[in-house]
C-alpha positions as CSV (number, residue, x, y, z in Angstrom):
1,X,-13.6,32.2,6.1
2,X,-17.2,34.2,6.0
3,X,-20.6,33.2,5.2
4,X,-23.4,35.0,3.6
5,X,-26.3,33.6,5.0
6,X,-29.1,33.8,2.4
7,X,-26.8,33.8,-0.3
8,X,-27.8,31.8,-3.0
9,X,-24.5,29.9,-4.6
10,X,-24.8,28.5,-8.1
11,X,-23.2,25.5,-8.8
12,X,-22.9,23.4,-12.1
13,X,-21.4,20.0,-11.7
14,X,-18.6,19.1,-14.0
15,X,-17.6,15.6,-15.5
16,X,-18.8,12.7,-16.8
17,X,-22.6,11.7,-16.0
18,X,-24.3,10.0,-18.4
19,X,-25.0,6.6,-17.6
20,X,-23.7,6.7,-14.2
21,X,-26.1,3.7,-12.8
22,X,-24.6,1.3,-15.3
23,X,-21.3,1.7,-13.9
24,X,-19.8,-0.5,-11.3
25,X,-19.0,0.5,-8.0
26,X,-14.9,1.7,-8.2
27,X,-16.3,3.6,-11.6
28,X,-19.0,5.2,-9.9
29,X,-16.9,6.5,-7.0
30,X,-14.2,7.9,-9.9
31,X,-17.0,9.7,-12.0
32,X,-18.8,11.4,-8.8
33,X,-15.0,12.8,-7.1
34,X,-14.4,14.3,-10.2
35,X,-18.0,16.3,-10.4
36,X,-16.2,19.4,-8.5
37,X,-12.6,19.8,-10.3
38,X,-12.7,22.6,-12.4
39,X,-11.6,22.8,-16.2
40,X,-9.6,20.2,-17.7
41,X,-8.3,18.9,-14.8
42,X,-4.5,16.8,-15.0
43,X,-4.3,13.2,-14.4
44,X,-2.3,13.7,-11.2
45,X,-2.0,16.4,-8.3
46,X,1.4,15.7,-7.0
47,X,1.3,17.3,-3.4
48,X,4.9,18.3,-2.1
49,X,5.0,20.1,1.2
50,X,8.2,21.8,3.0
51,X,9.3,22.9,6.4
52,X,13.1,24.7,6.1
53,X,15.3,22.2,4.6
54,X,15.7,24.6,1.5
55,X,19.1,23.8,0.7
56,X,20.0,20.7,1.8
57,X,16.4,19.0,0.8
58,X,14.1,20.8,-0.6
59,X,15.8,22.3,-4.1
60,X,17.6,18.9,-4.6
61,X,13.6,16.9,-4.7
62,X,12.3,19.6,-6.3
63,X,14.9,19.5,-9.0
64,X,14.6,15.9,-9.2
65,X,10.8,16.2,-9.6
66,X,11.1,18.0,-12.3
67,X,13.4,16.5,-14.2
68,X,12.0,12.8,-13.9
69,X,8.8,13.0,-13.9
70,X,8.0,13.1,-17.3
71,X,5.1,11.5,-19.8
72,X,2.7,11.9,-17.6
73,X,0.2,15.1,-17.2
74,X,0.0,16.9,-13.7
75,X,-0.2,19.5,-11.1
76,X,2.0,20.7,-8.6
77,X,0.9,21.6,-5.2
78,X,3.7,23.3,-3.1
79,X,3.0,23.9,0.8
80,X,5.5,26.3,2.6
81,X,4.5,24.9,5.9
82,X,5.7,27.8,7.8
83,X,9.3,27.8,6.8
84,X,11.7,30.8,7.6
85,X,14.5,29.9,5.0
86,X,13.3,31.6,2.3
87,X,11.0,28.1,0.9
88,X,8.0,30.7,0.0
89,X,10.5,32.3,-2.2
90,X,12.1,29.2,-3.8
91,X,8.5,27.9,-4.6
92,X,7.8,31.2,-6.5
93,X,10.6,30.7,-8.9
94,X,10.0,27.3,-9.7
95,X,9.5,26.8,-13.2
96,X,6.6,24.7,-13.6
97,X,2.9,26.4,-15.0
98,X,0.7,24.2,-13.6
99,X,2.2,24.7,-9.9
100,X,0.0,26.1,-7.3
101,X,1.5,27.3,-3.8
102,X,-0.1,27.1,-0.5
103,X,1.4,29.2,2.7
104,X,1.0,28.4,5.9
105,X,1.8,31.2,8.3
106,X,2.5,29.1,11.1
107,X,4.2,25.5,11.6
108,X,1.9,23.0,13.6
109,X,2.8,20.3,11.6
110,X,2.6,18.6,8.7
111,X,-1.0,17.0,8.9
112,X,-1.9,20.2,9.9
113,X,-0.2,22.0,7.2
114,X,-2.0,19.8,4.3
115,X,-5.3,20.4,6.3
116,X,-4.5,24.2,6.2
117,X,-3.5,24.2,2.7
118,X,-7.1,21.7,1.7
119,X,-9.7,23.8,3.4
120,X,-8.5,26.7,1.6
121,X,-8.8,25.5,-1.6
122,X,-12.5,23.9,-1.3
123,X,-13.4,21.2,-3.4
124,X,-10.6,21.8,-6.1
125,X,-7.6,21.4,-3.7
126,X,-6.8,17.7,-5.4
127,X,-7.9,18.3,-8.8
128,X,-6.1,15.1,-10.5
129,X,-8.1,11.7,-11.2
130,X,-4.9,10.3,-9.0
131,X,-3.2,12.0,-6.2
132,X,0.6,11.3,-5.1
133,X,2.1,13.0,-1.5
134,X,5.9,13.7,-2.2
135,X,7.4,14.3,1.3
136,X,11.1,16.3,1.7
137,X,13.0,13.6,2.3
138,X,12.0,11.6,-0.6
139,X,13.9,12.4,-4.7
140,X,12.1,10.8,-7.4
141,X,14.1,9.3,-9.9
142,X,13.4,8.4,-13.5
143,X,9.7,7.4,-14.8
144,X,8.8,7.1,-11.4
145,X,5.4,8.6,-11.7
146,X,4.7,7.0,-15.3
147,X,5.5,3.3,-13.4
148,X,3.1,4.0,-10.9
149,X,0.2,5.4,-13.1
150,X,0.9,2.3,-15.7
151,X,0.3,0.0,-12.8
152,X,-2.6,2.0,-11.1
153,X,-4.6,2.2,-14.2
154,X,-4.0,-1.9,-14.7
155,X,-6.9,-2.5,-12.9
156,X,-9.8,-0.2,-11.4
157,X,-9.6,-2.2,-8.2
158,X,-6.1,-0.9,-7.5
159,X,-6.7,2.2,-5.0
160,X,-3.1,2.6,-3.7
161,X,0.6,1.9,-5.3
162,X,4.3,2.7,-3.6
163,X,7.5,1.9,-4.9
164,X,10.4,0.5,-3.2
165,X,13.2,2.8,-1.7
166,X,16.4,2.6,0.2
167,X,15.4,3.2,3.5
168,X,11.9,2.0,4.7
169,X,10.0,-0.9,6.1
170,X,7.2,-3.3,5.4
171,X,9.3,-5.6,2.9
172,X,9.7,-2.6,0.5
173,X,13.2,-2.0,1.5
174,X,16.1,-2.5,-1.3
175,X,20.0,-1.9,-2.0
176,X,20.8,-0.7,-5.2
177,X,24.9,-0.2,-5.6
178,X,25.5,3.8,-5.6
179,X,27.7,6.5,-3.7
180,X,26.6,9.9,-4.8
181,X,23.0,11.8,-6.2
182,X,24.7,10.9,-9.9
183,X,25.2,7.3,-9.1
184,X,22.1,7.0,-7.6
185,X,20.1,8.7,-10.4
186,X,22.2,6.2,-12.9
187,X,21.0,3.2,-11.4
188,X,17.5,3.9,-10.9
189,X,17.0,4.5,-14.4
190,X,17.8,1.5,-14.9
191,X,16.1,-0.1,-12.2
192,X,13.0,1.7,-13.0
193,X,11.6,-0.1,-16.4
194,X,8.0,-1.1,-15.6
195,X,7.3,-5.1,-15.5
196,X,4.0,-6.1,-14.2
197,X,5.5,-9.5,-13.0
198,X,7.1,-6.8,-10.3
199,X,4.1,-5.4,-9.1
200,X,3.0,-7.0,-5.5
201,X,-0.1,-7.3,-3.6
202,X,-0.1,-6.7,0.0
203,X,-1.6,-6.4,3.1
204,X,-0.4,-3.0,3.9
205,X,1.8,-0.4,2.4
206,X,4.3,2.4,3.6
207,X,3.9,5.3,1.3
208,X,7.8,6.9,1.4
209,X,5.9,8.3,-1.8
210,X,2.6,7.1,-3.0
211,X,-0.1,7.2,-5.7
212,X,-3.8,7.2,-5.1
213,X,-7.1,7.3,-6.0
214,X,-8.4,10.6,-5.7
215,X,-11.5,8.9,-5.1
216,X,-10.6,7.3,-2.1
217,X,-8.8,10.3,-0.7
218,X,-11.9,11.9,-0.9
219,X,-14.2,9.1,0.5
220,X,-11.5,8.8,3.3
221,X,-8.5,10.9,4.1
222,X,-7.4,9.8,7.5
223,X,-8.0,9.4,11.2
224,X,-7.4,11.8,13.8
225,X,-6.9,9.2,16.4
226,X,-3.5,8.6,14.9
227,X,-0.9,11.0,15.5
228,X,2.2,9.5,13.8
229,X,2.6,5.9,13.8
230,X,0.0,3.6,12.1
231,X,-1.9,6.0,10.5
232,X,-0.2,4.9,7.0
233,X,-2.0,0.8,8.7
234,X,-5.2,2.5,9.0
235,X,-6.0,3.6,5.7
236,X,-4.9,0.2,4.1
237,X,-7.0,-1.3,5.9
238,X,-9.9,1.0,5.1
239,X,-9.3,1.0,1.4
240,X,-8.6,-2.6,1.3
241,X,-12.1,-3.5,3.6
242,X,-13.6,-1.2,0.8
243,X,-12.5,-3.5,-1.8
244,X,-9.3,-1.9,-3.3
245,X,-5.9,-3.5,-3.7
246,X,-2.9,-2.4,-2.6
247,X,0.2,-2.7,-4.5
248,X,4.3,-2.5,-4.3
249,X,5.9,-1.8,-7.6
250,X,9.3,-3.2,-7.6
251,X,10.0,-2.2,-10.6
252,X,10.0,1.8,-9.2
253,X,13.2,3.0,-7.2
254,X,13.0,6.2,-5.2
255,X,15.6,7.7,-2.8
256,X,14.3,8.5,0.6
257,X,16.6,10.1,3.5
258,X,17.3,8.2,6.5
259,X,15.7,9.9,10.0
260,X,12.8,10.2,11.2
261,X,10.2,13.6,12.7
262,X,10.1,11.7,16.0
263,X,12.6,10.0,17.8
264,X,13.2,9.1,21.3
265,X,10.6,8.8,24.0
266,X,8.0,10.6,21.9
267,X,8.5,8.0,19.3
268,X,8.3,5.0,21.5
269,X,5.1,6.6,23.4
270,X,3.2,7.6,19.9
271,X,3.7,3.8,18.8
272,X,2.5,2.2,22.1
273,X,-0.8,4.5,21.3
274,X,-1.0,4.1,18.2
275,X,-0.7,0.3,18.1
276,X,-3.4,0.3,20.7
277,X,-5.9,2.8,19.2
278,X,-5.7,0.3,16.2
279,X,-6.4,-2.6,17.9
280,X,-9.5,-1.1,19.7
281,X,-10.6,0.4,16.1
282,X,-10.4,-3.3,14.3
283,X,-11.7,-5.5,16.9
284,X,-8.4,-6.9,18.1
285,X,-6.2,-7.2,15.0
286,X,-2.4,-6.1,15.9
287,X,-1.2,-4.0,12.8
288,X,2.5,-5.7,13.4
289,X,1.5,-9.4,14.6
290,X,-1.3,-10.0,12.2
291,X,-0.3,-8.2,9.0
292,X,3.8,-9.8,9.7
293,X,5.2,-12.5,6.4
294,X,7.4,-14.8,7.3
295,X,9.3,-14.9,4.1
296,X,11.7,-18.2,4.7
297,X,8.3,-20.0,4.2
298,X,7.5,-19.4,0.4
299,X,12.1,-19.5,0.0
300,X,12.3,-22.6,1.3
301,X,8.8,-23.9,-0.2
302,X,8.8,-22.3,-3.6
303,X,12.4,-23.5,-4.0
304,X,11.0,-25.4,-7.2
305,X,7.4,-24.7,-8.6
306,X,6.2,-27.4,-11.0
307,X,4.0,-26.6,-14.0
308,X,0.5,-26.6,-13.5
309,X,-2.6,-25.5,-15.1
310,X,-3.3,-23.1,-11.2
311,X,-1.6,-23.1,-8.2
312,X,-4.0,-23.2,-5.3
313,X,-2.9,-22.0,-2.1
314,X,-4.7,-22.9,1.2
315,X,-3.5,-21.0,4.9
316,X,-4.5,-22.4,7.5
317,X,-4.6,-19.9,11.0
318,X,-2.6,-17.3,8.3
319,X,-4.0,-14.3,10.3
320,X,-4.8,-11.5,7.8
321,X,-2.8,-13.0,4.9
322,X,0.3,-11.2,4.2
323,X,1.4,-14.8,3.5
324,X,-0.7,-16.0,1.2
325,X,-0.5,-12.7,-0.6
326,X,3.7,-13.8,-0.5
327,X,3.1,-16.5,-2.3
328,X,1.3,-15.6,-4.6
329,X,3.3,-13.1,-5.8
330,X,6.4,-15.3,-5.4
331,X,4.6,-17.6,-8.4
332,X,3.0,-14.6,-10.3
333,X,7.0,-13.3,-10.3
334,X,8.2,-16.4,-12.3
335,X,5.5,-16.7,-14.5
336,X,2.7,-18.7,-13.0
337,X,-0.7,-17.5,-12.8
338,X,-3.6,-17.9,-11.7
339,X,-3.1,-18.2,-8.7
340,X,-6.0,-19.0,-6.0
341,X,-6.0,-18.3,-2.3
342,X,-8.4,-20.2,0.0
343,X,-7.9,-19.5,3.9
344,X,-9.4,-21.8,7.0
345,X,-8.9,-19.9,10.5
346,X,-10.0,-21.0,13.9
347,X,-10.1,-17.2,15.0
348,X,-13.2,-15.0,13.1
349,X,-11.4,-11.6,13.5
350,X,-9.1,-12.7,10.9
351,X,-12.7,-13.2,8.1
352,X,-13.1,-10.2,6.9
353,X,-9.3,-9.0,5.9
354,X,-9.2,-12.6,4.2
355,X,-12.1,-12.1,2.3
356,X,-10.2,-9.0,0.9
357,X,-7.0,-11.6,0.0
358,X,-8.4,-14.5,-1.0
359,X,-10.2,-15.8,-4.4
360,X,-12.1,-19.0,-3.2
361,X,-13.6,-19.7,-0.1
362,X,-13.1,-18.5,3.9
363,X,-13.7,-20.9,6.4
364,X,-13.8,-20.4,10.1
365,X,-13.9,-23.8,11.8
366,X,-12.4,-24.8,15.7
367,X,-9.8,-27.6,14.3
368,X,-12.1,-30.7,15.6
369,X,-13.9,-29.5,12.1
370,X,-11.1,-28.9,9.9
371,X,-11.2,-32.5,8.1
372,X,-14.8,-32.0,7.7
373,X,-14.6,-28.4,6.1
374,X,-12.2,-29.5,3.3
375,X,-13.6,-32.7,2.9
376,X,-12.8,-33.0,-1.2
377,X,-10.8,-30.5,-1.6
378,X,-7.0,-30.3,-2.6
379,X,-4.2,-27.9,-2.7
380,X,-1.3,-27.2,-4.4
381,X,0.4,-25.9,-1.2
382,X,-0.4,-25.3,2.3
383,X,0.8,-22.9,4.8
384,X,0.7,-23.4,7.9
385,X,0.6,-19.9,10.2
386,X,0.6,-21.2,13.5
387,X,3.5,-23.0,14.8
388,X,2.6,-27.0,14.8
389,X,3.3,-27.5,18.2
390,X,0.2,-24.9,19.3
391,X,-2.0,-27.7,17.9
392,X,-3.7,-30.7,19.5
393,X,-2.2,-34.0,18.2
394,X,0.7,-32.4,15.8
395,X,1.3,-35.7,14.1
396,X,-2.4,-36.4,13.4
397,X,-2.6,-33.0,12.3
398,X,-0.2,-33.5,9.5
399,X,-1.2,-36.4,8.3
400,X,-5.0,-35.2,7.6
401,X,-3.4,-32.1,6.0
402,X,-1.1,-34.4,4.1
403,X,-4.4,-36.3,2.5
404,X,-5.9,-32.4,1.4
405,X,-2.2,-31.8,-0.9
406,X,-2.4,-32.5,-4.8
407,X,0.3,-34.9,-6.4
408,X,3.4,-33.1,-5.8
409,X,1.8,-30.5,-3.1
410,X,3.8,-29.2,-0.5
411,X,3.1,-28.0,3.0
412,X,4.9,-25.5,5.2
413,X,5.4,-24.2,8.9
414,X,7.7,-24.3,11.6
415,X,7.7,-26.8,15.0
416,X,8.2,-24.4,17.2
417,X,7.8,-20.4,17.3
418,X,10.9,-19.8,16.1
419,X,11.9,-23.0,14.9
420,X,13.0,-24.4,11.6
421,X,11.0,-24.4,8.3
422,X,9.7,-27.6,7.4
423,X,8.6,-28.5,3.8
424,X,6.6,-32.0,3.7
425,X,5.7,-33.1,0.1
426,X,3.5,-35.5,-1.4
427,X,5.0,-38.2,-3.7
428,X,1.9,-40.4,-4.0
């Protein structure tokens, strides 16, 4: 790329101004990323890159992308990261008008082949309001795109939404019956019929496909610290800390392949790093040990949910809340809402990610101070995060927890580590 030094460039913002103060924050960010986007810009970029893998991946998600996703207005960006299969040609004949096709002389990968692709196009590289990355692997299925915007646009404080798949991690894993591509497709239509009562709130998300906020892609893409591993735990945690939430749409199927780009000792060594540059980047929070649910607590808990007016939930030592957040999409999935969080830790680099979960207050309190801090207050259900026996006087620290449950409240943990669940209840 050249510069003209001198030169004087005119430039005319585009989009929506007027009134732009007024707005609140999320608006403001969505008005000012779309200044720079051209003419009638779509309401999604869908970004699908390939490396070889024409015929046994890349036609097959291509074809599927064009067949399901439907209803909903948007851009295809192809990147023929370096392939020698012929990929270049295959993306020429694609029949699709509002495609757009990067190449990339020479695989270094795939980061670097979106990076290529982005600083070539300037400022109108991700033209959509919402952006969705589409790897290989991955074949969209019916309405998948239409789900995801339905449940984006819910709410302007949504900045990041995934659907569930066949092979991932992170809770968003599930098994829908099917043998063959036809099968498959069959049952994920079916599958796939939006229901907001399906739409979960979480700590973190793995984006086997993804839809975003081009406003927060913008604001921030990614870190450079991260090779591989973890740099899906960094940005949730950025765009969360920001204020955004971060949803799973269970109502959304798509297919993605099993493998993986790394394997072996190259895998192992790029998690070890990884896991470590995070730890040093948030001030000690482990994006495995401190982001982990322990989902036999809401089973065994939530195994009957009385009627009330709002559930309120209290964790106590919950870490960054992935169980609170469990819960409360556990009662928002058979009906009951609201639902309120409260948290009370004993370690203050847990306060900030639970002021991102919770609704009502965040205490941090040593537990000589815990009867004090919820001195009047009640709860419909308590979790407890730490195993019992890690506190002083166990017994003395269920009965004072026992006096903070509502009528019918309930309170959950484990003994030990990897103990049973225990479910105490208040009759009177």
């Amino acid at each position: 790329m050249s510069f003209n030094y001198g030169e004087v460039i005119e430039v005319q913002p585009e989009g929506e101004s007027s009134e732009i103060r007024k707005r609140n924050a999320f608006i403001r960010r969505e008005i000012v990323a779309n200044f720079c986007v051209g003419k009638n810009p779509p309401l999604v970029t869908v970004c699908f890159q390939a490396y070889n893998h024409l015929e046994d991946q890349t036609k097959m998600a291509i074809h599927a992308l064009l067949q399901y996703t439907q209803n909903v207005d948007y851009e295809l960006i192809l990147i023929d990261n370096g392939s020698t299969d012929g990929t270049l040609e295959f993306f020429r004949s694609i029949p699709y008008e509002k495609k757009r096709i990067f190449h990339v002389r020479e695989n270094r990968g795939a980061l670097a082949g979106y990076i290529a692709a982005k600083n070539s196009a300037g400022g109108e590289f991700i033209r959509g309001r919402y952006v969705s990355f589409v790897p290989g692997d991955v074949i969209v299925t019916k309405d998948w795109l239409k789900n995801l915007v339905t449940c984006m646009e819910s709410d302007s404080r949504i900045g990041m939404v995934v659907p569930v798949a066949n092979y991932t991690s992170n809770h968003q894993k599930i098994t829908l019956p099917f043998s063959n591509y036809e099968e498959m497709q069959e049952v994920a239509a079916a599958h796939n019929i939006s229901n907001p009562k399906k739409w979960e709130e979480c700590l973190r998300v793995i984006p086997t496909t993804s839809l975003l906020r081009s406003s927060l892609r913008k604001l921030y893409e990614l870190d450079h610290a991260f090779y591989y591993n973890f740099s899906d735990d960094d940005l949730s945690f950025t765009y969360r800390r920001l204020g955004y939430r971060l949803m799973i749409c269970r109502d959304t199927f798509v297919y993605h392949a099993e493998g993986s780009t790394m394997t072996g000792e190259d895998y192992q060594l790029d998690i070890q790093t990884g896991r470590e540059i995070f730890r040093r980047k948030y001030f000690g929070i482990d994006p495995w040990d401190d982001t982990r649910l322990d989902a036999e607590l809401r089973d065994k808990c939530l195994s009957f949910v009385p009627v009330r007016k709002e559930h309120r939930i209290l964790g106590i030592d919950i870490r960054c809340g992935a169980d609170l957040l469990h819960f409360k999409n556990g009662l928002r999935g058979v009906g009951f809402e609201p639902v309120k969080l409260s948290a009370l830790v004993q370690d203050a680099k847990y306060w900030q990610d639970l002021q991102t979960v919770c609704d009502e207050e965040v205490f941090c309190r040593s537990q000589r101070d815990f009867s004090e801090t919820l001195r009047g207050r009640t709860y419909d259900y308590i979790i407890l995060g730490e195993p019992l026996c890690n506190y002083e006087e166990p017994q003395a620290m269920l009965e004072m927890m026992r006096d903070h449950l509502s009528l019918g409240g309930r309170m959950t943990g484990r003994v030990e580590k990897d103990g049973e669940v225990f479910v105490l209840e208040r009759n009177a």
